[in-house]
C-alpha positions as CSV (number, residue, x, y, z in Angstrom):
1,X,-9.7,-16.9,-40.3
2,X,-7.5,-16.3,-37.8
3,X,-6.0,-19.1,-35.0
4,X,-6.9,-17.5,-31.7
5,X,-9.4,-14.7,-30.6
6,X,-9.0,-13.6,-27.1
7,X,-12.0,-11.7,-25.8
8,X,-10.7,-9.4,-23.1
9,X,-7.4,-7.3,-22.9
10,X,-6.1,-7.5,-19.6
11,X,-3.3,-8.9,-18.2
12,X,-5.0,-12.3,-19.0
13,X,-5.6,-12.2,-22.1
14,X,-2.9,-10.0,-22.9
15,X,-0.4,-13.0,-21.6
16,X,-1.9,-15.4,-23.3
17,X,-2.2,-13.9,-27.1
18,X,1.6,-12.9,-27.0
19,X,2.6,-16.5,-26.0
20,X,0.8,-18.0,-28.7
21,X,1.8,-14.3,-31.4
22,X,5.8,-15.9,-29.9
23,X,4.8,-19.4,-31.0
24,X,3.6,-18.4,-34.4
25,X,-0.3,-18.7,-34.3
26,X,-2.2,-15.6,-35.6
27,X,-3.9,-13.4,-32.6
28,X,-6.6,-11.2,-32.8
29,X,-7.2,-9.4,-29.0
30,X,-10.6,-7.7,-29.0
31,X,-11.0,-4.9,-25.8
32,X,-13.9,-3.4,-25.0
33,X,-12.2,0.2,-23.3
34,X,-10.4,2.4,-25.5
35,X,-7.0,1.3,-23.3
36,X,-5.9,-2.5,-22.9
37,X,-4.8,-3.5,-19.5
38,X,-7.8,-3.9,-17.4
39,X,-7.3,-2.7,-13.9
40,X,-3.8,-3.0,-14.5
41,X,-2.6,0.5,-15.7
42,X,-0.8,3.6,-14.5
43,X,-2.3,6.8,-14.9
44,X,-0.2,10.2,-14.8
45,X,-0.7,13.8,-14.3
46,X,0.2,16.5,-12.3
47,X,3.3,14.9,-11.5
48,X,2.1,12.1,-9.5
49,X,1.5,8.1,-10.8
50,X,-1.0,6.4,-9.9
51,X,-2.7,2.8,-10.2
52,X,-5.9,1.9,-11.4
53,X,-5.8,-1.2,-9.6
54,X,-2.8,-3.6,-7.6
55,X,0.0,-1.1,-6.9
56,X,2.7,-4.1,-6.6
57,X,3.4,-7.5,-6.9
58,X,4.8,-10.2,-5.0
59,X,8.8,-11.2,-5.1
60,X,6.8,-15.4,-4.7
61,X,5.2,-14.6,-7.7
62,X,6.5,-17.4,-10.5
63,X,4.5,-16.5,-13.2
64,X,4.8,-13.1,-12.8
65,X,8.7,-13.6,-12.9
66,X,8.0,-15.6,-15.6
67,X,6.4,-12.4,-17.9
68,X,8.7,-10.7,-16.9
69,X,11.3,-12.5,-18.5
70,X,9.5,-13.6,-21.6
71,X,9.0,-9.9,-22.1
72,X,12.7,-9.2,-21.2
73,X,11.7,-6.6,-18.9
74,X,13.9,-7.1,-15.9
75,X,15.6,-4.1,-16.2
76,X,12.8,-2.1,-15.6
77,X,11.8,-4.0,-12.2
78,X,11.8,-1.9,-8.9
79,X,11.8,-3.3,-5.5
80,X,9.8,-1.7,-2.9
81,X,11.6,0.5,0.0
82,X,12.5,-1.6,3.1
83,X,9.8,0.8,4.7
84,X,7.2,-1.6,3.1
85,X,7.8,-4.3,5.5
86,X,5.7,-2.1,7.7
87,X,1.9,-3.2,7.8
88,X,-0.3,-1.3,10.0
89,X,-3.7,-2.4,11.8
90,X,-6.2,0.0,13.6
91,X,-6.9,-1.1,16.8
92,X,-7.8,1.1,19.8
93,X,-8.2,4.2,17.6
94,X,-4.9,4.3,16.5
95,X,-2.4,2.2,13.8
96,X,-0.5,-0.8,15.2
97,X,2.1,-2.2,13.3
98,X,1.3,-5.7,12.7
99,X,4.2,-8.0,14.4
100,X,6.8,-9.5,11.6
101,X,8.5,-11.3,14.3
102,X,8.3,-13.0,17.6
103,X,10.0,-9.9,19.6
104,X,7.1,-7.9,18.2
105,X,4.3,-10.3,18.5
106,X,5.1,-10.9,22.5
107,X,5.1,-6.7,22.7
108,X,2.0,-6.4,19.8
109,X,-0.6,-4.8,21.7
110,X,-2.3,-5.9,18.8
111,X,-3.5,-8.8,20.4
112,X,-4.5,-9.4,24.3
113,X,-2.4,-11.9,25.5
114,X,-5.0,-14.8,25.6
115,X,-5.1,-14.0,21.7
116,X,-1.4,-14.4,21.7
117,X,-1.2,-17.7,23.6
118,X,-4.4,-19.1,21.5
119,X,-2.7,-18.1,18.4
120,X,0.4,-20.0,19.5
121,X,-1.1,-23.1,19.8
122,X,-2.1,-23.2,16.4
123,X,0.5,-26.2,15.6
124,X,-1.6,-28.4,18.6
125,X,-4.9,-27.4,17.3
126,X,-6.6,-30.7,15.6
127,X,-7.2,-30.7,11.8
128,X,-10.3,-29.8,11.0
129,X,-10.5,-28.6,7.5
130,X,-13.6,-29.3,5.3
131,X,-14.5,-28.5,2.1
132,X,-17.2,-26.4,2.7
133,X,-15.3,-24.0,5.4
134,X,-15.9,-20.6,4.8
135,X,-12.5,-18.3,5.3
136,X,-13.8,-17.2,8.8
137,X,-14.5,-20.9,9.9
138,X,-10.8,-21.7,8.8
139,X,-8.8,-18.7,10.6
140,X,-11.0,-18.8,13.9
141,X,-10.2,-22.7,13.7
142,X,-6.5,-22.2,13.3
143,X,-6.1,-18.8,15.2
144,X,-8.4,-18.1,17.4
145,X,-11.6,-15.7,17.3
146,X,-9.7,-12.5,18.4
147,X,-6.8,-13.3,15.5
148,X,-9.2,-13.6,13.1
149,X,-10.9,-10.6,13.4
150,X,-8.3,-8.3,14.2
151,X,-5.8,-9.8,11.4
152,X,-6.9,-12.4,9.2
153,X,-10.2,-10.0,8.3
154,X,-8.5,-7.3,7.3
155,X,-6.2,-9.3,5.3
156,X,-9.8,-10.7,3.6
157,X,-10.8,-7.0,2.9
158,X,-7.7,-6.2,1.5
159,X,-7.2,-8.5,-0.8
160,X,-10.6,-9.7,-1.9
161,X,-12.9,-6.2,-0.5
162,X,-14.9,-8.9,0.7
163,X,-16.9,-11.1,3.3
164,X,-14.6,-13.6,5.3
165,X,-18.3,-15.4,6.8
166,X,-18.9,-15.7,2.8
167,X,-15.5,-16.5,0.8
168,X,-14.5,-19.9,1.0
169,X,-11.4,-20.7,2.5
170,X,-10.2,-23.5,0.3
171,X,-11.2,-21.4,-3.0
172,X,-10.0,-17.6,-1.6
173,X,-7.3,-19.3,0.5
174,X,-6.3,-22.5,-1.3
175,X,-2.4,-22.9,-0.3
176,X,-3.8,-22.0,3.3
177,X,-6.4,-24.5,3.7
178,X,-3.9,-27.4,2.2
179,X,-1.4,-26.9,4.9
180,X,-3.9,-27.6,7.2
181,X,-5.2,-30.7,5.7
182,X,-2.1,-31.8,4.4
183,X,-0.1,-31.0,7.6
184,X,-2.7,-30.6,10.5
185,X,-1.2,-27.0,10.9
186,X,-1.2,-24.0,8.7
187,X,2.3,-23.2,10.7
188,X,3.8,-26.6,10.5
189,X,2.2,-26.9,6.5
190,X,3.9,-23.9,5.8
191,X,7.1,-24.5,6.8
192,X,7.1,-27.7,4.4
193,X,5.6,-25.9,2.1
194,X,8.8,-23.1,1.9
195,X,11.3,-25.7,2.2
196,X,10.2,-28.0,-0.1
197,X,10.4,-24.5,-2.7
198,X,13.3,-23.4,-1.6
199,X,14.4,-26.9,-2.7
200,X,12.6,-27.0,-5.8
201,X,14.0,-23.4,-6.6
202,X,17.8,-24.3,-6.2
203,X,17.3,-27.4,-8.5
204,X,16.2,-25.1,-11.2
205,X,18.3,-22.4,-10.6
206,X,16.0,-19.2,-9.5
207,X,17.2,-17.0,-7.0
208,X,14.1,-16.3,-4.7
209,X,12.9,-13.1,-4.7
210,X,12.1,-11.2,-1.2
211,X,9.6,-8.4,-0.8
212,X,7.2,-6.6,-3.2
213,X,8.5,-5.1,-6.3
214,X,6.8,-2.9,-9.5
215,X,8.2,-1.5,-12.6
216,X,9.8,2.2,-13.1
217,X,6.9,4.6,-14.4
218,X,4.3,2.0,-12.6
219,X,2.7,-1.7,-12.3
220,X,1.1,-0.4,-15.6
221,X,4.2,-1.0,-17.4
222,X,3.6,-4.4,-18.0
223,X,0.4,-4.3,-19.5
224,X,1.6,-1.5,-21.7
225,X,4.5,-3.4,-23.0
226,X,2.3,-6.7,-23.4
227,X,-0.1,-4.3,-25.6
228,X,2.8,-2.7,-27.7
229,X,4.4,-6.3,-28.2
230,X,1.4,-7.7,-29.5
231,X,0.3,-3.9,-31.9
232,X,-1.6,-4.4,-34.5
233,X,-2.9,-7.5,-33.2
234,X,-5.1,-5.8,-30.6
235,X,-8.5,-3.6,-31.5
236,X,-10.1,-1.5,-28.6
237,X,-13.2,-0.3,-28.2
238,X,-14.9,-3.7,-29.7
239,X,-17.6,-5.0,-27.4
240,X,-18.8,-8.0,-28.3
241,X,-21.7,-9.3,-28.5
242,X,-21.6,-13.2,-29.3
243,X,-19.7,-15.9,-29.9
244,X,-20.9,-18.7,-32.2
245,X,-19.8,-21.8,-33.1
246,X,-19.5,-22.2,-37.3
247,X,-17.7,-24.6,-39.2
248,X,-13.9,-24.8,-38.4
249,X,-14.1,-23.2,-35.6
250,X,-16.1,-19.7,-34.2
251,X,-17.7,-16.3,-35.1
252,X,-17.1,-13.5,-32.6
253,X,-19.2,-10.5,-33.4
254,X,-19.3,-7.1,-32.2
255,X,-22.0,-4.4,-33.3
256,X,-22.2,-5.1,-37.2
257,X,-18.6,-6.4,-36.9
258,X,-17.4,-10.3,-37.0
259,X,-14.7,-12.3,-37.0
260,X,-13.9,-16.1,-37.3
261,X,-10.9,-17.9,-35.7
262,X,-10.1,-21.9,-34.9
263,X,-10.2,-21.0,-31.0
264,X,-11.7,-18.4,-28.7
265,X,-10.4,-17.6,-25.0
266,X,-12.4,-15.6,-23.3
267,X,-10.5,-13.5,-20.7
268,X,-13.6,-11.5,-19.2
269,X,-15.5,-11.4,-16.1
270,X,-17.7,-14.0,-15.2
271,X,-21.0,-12.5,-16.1
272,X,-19.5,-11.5,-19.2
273,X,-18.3,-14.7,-20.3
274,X,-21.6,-16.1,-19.4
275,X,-23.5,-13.8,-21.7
276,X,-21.2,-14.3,-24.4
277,X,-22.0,-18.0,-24.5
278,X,-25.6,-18.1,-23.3
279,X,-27.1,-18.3,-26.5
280,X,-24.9,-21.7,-27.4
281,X,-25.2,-23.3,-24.1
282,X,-28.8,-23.1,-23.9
283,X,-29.0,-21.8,-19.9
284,X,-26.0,-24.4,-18.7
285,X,-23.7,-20.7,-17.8
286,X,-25.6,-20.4,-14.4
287,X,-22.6,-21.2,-12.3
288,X,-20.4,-18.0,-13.6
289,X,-23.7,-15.8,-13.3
290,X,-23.9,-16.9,-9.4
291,X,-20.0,-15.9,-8.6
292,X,-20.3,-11.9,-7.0
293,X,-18.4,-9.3,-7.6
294,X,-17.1,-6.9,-5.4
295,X,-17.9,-2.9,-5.9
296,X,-15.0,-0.8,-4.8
297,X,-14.4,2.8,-5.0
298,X,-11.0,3.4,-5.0
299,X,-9.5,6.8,-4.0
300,X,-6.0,8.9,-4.9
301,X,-4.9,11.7,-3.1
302,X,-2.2,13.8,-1.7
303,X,-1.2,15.6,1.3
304,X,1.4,18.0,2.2
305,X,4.4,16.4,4.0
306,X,5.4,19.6,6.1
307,X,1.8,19.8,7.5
308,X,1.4,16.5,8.8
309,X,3.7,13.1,10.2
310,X,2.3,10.2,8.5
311,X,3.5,6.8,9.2
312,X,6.3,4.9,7.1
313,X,5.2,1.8,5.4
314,X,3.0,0.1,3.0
315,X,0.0,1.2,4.5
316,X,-3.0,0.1,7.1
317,X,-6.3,-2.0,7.4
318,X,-9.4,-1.8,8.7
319,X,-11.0,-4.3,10.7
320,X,-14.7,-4.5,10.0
321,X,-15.7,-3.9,13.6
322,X,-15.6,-0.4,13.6
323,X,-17.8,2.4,12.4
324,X,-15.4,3.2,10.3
325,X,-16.0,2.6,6.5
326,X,-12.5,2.9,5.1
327,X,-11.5,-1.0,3.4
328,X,-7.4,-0.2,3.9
329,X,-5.4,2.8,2.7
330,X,-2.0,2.1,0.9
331,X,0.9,4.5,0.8
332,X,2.4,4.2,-2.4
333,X,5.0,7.4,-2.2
334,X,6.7,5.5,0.7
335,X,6.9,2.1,-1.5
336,X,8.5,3.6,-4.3
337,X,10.3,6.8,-6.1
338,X,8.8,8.8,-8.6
339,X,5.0,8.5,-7.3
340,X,4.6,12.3,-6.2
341,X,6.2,15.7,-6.2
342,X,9.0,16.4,-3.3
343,X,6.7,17.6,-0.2
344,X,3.8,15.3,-0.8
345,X,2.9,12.0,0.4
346,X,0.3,9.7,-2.0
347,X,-2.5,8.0,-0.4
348,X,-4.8,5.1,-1.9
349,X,-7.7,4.4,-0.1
350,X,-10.1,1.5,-1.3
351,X,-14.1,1.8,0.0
352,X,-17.1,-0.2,-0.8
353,X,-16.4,-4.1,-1.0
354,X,-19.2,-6.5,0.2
355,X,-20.0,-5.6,3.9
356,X,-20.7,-1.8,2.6
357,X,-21.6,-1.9,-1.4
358,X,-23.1,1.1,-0.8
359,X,-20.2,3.3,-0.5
360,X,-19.7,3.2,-4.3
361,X,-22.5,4.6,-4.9
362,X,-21.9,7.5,-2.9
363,X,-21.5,11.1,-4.6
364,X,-17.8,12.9,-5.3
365,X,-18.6,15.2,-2.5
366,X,-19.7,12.9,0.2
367,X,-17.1,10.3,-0.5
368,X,-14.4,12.9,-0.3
369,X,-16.0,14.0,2.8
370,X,-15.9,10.8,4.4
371,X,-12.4,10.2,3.3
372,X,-11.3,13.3,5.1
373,X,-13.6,12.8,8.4
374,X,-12.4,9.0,9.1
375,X,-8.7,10.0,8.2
376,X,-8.2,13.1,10.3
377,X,-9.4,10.6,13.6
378,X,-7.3,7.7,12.0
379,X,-4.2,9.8,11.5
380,X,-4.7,12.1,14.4
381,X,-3.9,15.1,12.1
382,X,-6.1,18.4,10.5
383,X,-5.3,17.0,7.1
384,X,-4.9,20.5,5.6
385,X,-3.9,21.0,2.0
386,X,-5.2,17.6,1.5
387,X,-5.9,17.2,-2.6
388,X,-8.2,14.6,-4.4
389,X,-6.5,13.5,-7.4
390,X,-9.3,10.7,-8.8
391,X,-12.2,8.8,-7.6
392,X,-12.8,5.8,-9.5
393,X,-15.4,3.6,-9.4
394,X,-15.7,-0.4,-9.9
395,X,-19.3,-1.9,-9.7
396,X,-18.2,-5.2,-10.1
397,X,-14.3,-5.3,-8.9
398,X,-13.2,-8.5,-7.4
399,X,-14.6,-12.3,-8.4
400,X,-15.3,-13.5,-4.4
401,X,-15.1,-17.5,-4.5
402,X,-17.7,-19.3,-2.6
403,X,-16.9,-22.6,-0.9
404,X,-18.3,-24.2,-3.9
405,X,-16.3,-22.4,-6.6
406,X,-13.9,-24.8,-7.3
407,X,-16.7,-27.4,-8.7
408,X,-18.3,-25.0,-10.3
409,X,-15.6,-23.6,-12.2
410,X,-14.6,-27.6,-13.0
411,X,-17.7,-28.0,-13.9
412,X,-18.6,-25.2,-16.6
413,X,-14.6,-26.4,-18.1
414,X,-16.2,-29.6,-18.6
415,X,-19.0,-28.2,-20.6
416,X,-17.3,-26.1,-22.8
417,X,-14.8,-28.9,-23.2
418,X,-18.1,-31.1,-24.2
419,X,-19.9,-28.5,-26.3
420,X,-17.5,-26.0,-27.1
421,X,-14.0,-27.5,-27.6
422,X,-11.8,-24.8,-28.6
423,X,-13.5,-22.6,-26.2
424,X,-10.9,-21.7,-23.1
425,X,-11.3,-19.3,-20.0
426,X,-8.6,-16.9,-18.5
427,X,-9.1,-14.5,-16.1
428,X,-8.7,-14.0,-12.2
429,X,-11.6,-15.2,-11.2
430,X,-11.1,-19.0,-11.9
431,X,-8.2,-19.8,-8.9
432,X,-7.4,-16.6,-7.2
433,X,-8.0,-12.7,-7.5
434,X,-4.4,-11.5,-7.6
435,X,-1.8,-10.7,-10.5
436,X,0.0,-13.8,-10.4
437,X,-3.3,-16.1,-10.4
438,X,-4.6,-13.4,-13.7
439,X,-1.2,-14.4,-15.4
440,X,-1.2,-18.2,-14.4
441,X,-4.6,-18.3,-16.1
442,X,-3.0,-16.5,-19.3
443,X,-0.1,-19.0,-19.5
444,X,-2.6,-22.0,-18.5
445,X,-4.9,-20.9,-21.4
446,X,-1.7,-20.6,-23.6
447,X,-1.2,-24.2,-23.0
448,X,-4.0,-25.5,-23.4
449,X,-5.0,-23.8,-26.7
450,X,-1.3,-24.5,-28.3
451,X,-2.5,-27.8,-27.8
452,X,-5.9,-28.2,-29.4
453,X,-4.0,-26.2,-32.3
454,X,-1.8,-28.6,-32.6
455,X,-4.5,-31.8,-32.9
């Protein structure tokens, strides 16, 4: 029998079975693909590197610093180009660069200046925040209608692909929607907010970290050192099918295969976690069945540099008031070395997401002919010698968080805390979609497993 099982190898679970392998507990990770790493791998051919999924991660990102050192990886860490401080918005069919100071906002023309002056008065607007505000109640509140569509929106397709009338804004947006209540302002909350770290950070002795950063060779690094640190420990291409609870602790089975350990944490999607434990909770897995899941459709390819002037920076977003169909487009060549041969320039381009599932489930040809068609009038350029380098295709991408995830997530915890102790969940759907929430949620897990060990 082993200690731990951990259902799932991504950067979740992934984090959480080499903490407890470095404490001493025996780890089994079970991954359904025949690679671990979830959406976080690099792939590479024809001279060019490419992510599956995120292309980078935040220098605010703790827990992430945190892997990284555990793994003692630092060495390997890459900042981003000072190019990358450029964001780009399309707005009056061409890319604006979004304003990273107030000489730039007052010239932005971004924004009309009614939006501007709106937008400034964010620190007199009257606190407003309830639990049930959706992510576009919360930015048109503190910004202003115009702001919201033509910044904050974008933001919401970028980082969740999804709906900002749907996401909630204190479960998508949680450190947002607490300035406001805490504060009365998002401006005025976050300014505490990044004081009172700054302060935190000098009493323990970390250096804050600027800017967006990956690894040399890819984000993917980190997910293939997590998988060679943990070896034997991990077997792919096990989908399983159940997990039971037996005396001492569980049964995890996969085709004619089981297994039995003293805890299980699953580190899968919603849905799948829910069907893995259906049969023991007897119908009570409803609230992970309800969370959706983006579809996205994301996009690599390449286009001669002589041909064409592209901008510099990490790339551009599309509001969701056009006819365009286009989520965002990164630039990943201009963020870091080593991406793409001398002469080319990588694209990324992300399409689907909820306000238009249906472009994942268009063919090779017509995707790759949209791709070209809204890019040529977005760039203002031929696009010849364009190449497609990989479409791939994510039904169910991104966990989007309802206003009500936060009690639903409490709630199923208390559940499996009542009828399944031993039982834990990891993953990025429970507190946030990006890397550092999928790694908090392995070193959370970590914790709280080490501890039922331990009774």
């Amino acid at each position: 029998m082993h200690d731990v099982i951990i259902v799932g190898g991504g950067i979740s679970g992934m984090t959480a079975a080499f903490l407890l392998q470095k404490s001493g507990r025996d780890v089994l990770v079970l991954e359904e693909k025949s690679e671990p790493g979830g959406h976080i791998r690099t792939l590479s051919e024809k001279g060019v590197r490419m992510e599956t999924g995120p292309h980078s991660f935040m220098g605010s990102s703790e827990f992430t610093w945190k892997l990284v050192e555990d793994l003692e990886m630092g060495e390997s860490v890459m900042p981003a180009s000072p190019s990358s401080k450029n964001r780009y918005i399309f707005r009056n069919e061409s890319l604006t660069p979004l304003p990273m100071g107030l000489s730039s906002f007052i010239r932005t023309p971004l924004l009309s200046w009614p939006a501007k002056l709106r937008l400034m008065m964010e620190p007199f607007i009257p606190n407003g925040a309830q639990e049930d505000d959706t992510a576009w109640d919360f930015f048109c509140r503190r910004f202003g209608r115009e702001a919201a569509n033509f910044i904050m929106s974008p933001f919401v397709s970028g980082v969740y692909a999804g709906d900002v009338k749907m996401l909630g804004a204190r479960a998508a947006f949680p450190k947002f929607w607490n300035f406001e209540k805490d504060s009365g302002s998002m401006i005025w909350g976050a300014v505490k907010y990044m004081r009172n770290k700054k302060r935190r950070l000098k009493r323990e002795g970390i250096e804050p970290k600027k800017g967006l950063f990956s690894f040399n060779g890819g984000l993917g690094n980190i997910t293939q050192i997590l998988a060679e640190r943990l070896r034997s420990g991990i077997l792919l291409e096990k989908s399983v099918t159940g997990v039971h609870k037996v005396e001492n602790g569980y049964k995890v089975e996969s085709g004619g295969e089981s297994w039995k350990a003293r805890a299980v944490v699953l580190a899968t999607p919603p849905s799948t976690t829910a069907s893995l434990l259906e049969g023991s909770l007897n119908g009570m897995t409803d609230d992970l069945k309800k969370i959706p899941m983006s579809p996205v459709a994301l996009i690599h390819w390449r286009a001669r540099e002589d041909n064409h002037t592209f901008p510099d920076g990490f790339g551009f977003l599309m509001p969701r008031l056009f006819e365009y169909r286009v989520l965002g487009t990164l630039f990943p060549s201009r963020l870091f070395p080593n991406r793409v041969s001398d002469g080319w320039q990588l694209f990324a381009s992300f399409y689907g997401g909820m306000t238009d599932p249906g472009a994942v489930d268009l063919s090779d040809d017509a995707l790759i002919e949209l791709l070209l068609d809204e890019h040529r009038r977005i760039f203002h350029t031929t696009l010849d010698g364009v190449e497609i380098l990989r479409i791939l295709r994510y039904p169910a991408a991104i966990p989007q968080l309802l206003p009500d995830h936060p009690e639903r997530i409490m709630q199923f915890r208390e559940i499996l805390k009542k009828k399944m102790p031993g039982i834990d969940l990891a993953g990025n759907y429970l507190t946030g979609v990006g890397i550092e929430h999928a790694i908090e949620s392995g070193y959370a897990a970590y914790d709280r497993i080490h501890e039922f060990l331990a009774n």
